[in-house]
N, C-alpha and C positions, 0 to 999 in steps of 0.2 A: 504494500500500500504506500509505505513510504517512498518508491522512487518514481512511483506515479505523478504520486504530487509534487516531486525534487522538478519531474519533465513538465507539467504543467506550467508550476513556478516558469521556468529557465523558458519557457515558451514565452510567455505572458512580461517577463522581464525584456526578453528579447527585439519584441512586439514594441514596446518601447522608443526603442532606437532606432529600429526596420522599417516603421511606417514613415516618420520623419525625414529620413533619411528618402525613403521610396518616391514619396511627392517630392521632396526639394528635386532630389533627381531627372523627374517626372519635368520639372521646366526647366532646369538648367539646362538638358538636350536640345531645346530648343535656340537658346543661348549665346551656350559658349563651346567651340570648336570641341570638338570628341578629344582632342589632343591634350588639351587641357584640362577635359574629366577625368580622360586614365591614371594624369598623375597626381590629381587632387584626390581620386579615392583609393588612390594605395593607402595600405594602412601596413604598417611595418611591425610584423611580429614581435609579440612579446617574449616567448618563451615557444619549447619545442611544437612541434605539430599537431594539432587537436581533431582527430579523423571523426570524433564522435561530434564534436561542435560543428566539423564542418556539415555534417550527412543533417543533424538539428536545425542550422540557421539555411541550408540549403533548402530540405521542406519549409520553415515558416515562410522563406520568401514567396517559394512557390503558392503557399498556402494566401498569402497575401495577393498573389496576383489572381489567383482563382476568385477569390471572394469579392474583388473590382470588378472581375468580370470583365476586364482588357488584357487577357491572357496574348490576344493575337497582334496584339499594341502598343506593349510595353517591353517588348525585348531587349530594347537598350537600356532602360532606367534598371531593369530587373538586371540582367550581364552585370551593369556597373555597380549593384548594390550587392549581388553577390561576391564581383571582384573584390570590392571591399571586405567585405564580412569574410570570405575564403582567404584574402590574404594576412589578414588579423590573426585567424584562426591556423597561418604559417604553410597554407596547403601552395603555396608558388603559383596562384592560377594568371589564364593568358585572358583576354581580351579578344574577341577574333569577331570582325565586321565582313560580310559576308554581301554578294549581289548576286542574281538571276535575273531574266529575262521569260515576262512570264506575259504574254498576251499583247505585246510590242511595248510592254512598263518593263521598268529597272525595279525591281524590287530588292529593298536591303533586311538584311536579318542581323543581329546580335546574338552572341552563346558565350560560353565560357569553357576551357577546357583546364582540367587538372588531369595532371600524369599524362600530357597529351590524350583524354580522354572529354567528352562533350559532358556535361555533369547534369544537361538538362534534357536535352532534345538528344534522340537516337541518332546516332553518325550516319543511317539512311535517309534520315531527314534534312542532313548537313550538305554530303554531296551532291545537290543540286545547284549547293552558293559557293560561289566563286569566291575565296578569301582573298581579300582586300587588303588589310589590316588586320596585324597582329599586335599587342601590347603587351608585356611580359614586366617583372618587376618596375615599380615604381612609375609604373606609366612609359617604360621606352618602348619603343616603336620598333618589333623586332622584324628581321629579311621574313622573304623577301618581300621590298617595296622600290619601288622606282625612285631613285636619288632627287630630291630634290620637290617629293609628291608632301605637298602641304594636307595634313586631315582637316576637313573643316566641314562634315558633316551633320546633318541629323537624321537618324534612322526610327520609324515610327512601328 
């Protein structure tokens, strides 16, 4: 009984930080260049690797976007809230902006990969976007990218 409520708690504490965090997000994309969120929401490990915190604040976020109900429109605020909260949590996640061409429109998508692995969406889901951009600790912009390619999007 007790680690029920220990998860409850740590949900509900979490919750806290997640939602604030989720909206300010939510209009900063509109903003300020993506280049300059990746390295505003690093967040720089405390202490060793928390796999159990990570798999925790992974669901609440998800759980936070299910219950907006913009699960299909919020990939980038939700990427960049996770990147945060995954890199806190020490898990070294990437950033990864992604495009297709789906009915003569550019479509862009956001995910996040830890251990080179997608932490949200099925990697069947992934290989139809063309990645774009990568962001790797503290917001740098990792290969490959074209020399000289300034980010300055917003992906909806």
């Amino acid at each position: 009984m007790i680690p029920i409520a220990t998860n409850r708690l740590r949900t509900v504490l979490d919750g806290f930080h997640i939602v604030p965090a989720y909206v300010l997000l939510g209009l900063l994309k509109h903003l300020v260049p993506l280049r300059w969120l990746a390295k505003w929401t690093w967040c720089e490990t405390t202490g060793p690797r928390d796999r159990l915190a990570e798999r925790r604040l992974t669901a609440n976020v998800l759980r936070l976007s299910k219950l907006l109900r913009i699960a299909d429109r919020d990939c980038l605020q939700r990427s960049l809230l996770l990147y945060r909260l995954l890199s806190a949590a020490g898990a070294d996640p990437e950033l990864v902006v992604g495009f297709r061409e789906q009915d003569g429109k550019i479509i862009g998508h956001a995910w996040v990969l830890v251990d080179d692995m997608s932490i949200v969406e099925p990697e069947s889901d992934l290989v139809r976007f063309s990645p774009v951009l990568r962001f790797g600790a503290r917001g740098a912009l990792l290969p490959p990218l074209q020399a000289g390619c300034e980010p300055q999007i917003s992906v909806h």
